[in-house]
N, C-alpha and C positions, 0 to 999 in steps of 0.2 A: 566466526568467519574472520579471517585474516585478508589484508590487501595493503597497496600501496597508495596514496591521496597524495596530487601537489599539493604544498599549502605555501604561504610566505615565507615559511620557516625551510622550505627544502619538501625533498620527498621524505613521508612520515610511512613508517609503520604503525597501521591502524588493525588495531585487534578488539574485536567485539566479543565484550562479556552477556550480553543479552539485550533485550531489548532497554535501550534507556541509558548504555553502560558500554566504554569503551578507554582502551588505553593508546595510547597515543605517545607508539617508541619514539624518545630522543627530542620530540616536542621541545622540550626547554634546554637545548643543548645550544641551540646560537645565540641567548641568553645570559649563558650560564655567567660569566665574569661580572655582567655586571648587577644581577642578581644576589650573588655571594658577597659583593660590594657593599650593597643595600642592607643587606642581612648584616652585616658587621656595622654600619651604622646604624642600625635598630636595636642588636642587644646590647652595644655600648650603654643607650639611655634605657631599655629596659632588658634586663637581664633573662637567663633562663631563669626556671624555678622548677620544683618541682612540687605539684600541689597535695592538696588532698582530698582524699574522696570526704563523702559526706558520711560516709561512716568508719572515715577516721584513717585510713590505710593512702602511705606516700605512693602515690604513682612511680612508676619505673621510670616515664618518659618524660623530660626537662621542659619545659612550654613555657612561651611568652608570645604576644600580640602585637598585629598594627593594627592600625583602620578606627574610623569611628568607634566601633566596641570591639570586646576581645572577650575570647570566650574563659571562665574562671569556675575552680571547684574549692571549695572547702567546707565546713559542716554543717553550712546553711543550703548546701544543695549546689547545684549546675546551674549556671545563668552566662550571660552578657552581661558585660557593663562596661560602661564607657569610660570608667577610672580604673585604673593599675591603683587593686587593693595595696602593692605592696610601696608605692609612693604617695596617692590618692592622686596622681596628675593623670592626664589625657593619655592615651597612647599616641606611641608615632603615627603620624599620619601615613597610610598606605603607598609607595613607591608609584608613582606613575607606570612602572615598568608592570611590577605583579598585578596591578588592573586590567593593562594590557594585553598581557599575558594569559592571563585566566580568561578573559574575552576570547581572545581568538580561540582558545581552545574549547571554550563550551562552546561555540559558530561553528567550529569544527564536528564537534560532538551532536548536531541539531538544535543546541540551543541559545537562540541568538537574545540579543540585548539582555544578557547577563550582569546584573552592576551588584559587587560584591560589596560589602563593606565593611566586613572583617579577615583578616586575615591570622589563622591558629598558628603559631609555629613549631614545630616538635623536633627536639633533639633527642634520636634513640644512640646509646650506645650498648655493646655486647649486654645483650641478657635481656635491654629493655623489651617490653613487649603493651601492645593495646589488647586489649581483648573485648569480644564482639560486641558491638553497641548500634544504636541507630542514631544518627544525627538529627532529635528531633526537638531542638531551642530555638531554633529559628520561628519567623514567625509565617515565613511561606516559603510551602513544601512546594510550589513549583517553578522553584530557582532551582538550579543544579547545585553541587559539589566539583570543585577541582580544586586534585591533590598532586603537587609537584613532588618528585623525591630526585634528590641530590644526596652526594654518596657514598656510602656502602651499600649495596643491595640487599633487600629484603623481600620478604613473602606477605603481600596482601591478602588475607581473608577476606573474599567477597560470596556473605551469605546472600539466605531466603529472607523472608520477612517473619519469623521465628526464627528466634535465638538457638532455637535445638537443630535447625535446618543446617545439615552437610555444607560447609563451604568449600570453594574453588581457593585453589592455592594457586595467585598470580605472581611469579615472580619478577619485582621491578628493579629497575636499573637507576643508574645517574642520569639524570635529565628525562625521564620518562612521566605520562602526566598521566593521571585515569581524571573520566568523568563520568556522575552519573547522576540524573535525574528522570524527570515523567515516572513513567512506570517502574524504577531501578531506586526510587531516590529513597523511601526510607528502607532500603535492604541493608540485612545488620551487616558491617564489616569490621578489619581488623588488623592489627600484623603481627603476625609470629614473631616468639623471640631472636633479635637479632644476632646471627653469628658473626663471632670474631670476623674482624677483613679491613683491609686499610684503601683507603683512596689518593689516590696524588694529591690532593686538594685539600679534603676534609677530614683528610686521616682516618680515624679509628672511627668515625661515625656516619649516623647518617642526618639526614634535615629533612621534613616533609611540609609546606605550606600547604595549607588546607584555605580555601577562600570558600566564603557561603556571601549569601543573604540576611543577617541575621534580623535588623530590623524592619 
């Protein structure tokens, strides 16, 4: 179901992926400058990277952390931790603004008093791609997920709860937010690999914040 909701941010396009799950057009578009602000002060002190899975193979998609802990892969497995393996220091501390943010829009989405404390950050450029996964490190599954994307546009994967289950192909914009949780929260999702396309802003890529619950 599709509709329109006041919210503080303006009138949103509100699109319901099912029960639990919803994307919320343009959401972080009155945001947006100072946002991409914050972001340029966080990967100054920690960089992208590009990790690696636990069985060895570099991911397509560049990631680095704020917040208390920050999510990290290499051959000891997927985890959180609260040190940036690649300096052993703290992460940046979470921006006032993306706590904010990610609040209002799980309030929006039906779930209120959301308090994130990590935030993933992912730079995909042409080709990158995630492939279907559950977001299941956290240590409670009933916080939600919200995923900011700023831009080049992409195609979210939003499965079943098997990995073999047909996904919806949602296609997201600059400033558009999905969330999901309750019933929706460990459904595998993903995003196709990203094609060519340029942004006024961010040029040739795209940027996703992903905020959970993790500890």
């Amino acid at each position: 179901m599709n509709l329109f909701e006041d919210t503080d941010r303006g009138r949103t396009w509100r699109e319901e992926l099912g029960p639990g799950a919803v994307v919320l057009r343009g959401f972080a578009l009155a945001s947006q400058a100072n946002i991409l602000a914050a972001l340029s002060e966080i990967t100054a002190k920690v960089p992208f990277r590009h990790m690696v899975t636990p069985g060895g193979l570099r991911m397509s998609v560049a990631m680095t952390n704020c917040g208390a802990c920050g999510w990290v892969s290499d051959r000891t497995g997927y985890r959180y931790d609260a040190l940036d393996p690649d300096s052993g220091r703290s992460w940046p501390a979470m921006p006032e603004l993306f706590l904010a943010l990610a609040q209002e829009a799980a309030a929006s989405a039906g779930f209120r008093n959301f308090a994130p404390d990590a935030c993933l950050i992912n730079r995909y450029q042409p080709g990158a791609r995630l492939s279907l996964h559950q977001d299941k490190d956290e240590r409670d599954f009933g916080q939600p997920i919200v995923s900011v994307s700023l831009g080049i546009p992409a195609i979210f994967l939003f499965g079943g709860f098997r990995r073999d289950d047909q996904p919806m192909r949602v296609p997201l914009e600059h400033g558009d937010v999905v969330v999901w949780g309750g019933p929706a929260r460990l459904r595998y999702h993903g995003v196709m690999p990203l094609k060519a396309g340029h942004h006024a802003v961010l040029g040739e890529q795209r940027i996703n914040l992903t905020l959970r619950k993790a500890a």
